[in-house]
C-alpha positions as CSV (number, residue, x, y, z in Angstrom):
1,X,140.1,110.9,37.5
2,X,139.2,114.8,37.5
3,X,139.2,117.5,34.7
4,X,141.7,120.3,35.7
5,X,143.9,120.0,38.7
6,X,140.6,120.3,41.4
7,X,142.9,122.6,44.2
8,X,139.6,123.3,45.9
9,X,138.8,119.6,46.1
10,X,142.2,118.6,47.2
11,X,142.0,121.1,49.7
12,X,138.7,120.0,51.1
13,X,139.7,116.6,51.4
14,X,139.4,115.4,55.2
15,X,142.5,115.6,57.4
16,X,143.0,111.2,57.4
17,X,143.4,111.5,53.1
18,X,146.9,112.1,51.8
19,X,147.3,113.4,48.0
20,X,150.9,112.2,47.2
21,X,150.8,112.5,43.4
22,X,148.5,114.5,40.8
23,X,149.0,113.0,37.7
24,X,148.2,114.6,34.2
25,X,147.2,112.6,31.6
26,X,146.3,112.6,27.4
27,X,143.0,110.6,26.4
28,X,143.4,110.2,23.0
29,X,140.5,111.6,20.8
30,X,139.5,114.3,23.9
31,X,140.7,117.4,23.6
32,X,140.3,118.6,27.0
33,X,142.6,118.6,30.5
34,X,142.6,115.4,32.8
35,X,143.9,113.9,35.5
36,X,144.5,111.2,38.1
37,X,144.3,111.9,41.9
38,X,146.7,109.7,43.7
39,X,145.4,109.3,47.2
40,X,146.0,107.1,50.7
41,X,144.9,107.1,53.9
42,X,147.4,109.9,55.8
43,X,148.3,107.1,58.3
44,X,150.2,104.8,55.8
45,X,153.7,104.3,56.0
46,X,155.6,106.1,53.4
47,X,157.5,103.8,51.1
């Protein structure tokens, strides 16, 4: 789980790590951007 969408993170990431979803999500009682990296190794079959 990040704070704001981490672009430079993502984009860091080593070649064999696949993003496939960036989720945003609400904590309730925090009043500040979140969200959930979705990640898998980039050789795993795509469903």
């Amino acid at each position: 789980m990040k704070g704001k969408h981490p672009e430079d993170e993502i984009a860091a990431l080593p070649a064999d790590v696949q993003v496939f979803h960036v989720e945003q999500l609400t904590v309730p009682g925090l009043d500040a951007e979140r969200c959930i990296i979705w990640m898998r190794p980039a050789t795993a079959p795509v469903a």
